[in-house]
C-alpha positions in Angstrom: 195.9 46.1 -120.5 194.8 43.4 -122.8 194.9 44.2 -126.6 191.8 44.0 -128.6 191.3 41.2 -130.8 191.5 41.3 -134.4 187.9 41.2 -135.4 187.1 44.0 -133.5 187.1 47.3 -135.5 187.2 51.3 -135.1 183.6 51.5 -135.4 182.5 49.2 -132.9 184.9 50.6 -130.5 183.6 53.9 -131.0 179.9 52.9 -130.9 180.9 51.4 -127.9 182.8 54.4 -126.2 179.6 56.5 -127.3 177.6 54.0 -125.6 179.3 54.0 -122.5 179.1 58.0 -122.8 175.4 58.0 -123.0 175.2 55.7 -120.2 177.5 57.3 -118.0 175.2 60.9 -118.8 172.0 59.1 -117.9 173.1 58.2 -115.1 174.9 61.2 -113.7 171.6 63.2 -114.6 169.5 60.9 -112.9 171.6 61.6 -109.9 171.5 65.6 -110.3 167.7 65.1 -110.6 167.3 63.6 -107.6 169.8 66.1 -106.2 168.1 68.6 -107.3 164.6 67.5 -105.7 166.0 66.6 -101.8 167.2 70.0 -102.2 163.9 71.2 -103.0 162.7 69.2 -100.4 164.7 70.1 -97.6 164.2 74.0 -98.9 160.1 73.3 -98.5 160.8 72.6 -95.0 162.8 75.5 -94.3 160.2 78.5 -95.7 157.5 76.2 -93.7 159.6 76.4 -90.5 160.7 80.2 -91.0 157.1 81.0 -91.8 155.5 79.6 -88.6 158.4 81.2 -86.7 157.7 84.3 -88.5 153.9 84.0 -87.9 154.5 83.6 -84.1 157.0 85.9 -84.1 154.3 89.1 -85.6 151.6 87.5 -83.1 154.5 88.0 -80.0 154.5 91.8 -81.3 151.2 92.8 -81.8 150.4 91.5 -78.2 153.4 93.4 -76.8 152.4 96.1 -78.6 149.0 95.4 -77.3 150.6 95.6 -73.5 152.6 98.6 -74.4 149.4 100.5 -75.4 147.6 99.4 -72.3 150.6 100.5 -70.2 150.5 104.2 -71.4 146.7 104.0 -71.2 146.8 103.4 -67.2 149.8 105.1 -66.3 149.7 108.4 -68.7 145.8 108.8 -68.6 145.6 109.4 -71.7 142.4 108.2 -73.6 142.7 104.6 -75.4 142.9 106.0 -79.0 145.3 108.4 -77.9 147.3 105.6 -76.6 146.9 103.9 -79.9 148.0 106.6 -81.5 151.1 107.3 -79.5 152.4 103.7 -79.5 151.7 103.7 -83.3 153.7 107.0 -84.0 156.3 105.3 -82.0 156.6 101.9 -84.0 157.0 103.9 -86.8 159.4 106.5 -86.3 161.7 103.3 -84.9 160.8 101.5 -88.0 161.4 104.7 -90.2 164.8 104.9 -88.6 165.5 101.3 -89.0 165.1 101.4 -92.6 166.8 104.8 -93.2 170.0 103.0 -91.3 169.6 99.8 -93.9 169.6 101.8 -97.3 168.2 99.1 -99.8 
């Protein structure tokens, strides 16, 4: 390590460590910023990919549901609103039980 020169004092070497510093902190949050947005960026991606799986996944229900009702409806005999309604009651008893089981 060479050893500074004569002329150069305290105060210039500390300006220059503080210098050095504020570089060195620009630059490191320059690099969590754009950290921080190709996180954001990826994470955009992800609720729009979970969403249209989501969507697809309600519009898969409803029309099983949909099946489910129709089933009942030709093999039971029963009228369509009753089939509705027994379908429904179903859904949500199994739903009710479902969320009994989690405990939020």
């Amino acid at each position: 390590m060479a050893s500074p020169s004569p002329n150069v004092t305290i105060a210039a070497l500390v300006s220059g460590i503080l210098s050095d510093a504020r570089d060195l902190l620009s630059v490191e949050l320059k690099i969590a910023w754009a950290q921080f947005q190709e996180e954001l960026r990826r994470t955009k991606v992800s609720a729009a990919a979970f969403a249209f799986a989501l969507g697809l996944t309600l519009l898969g229900t409803l029309l099983l549901m949909q099946m489910v009702v129709q089933l009942v409806y030709v093999y039971f005999g029963l009228p369509l609103w009753g089939s509705y309604g027994v379908v429904g009651l179903a859904g949500l008893g199994i739903g009710a039980l479902f969320l009994v089981k989690c405990r939020w």
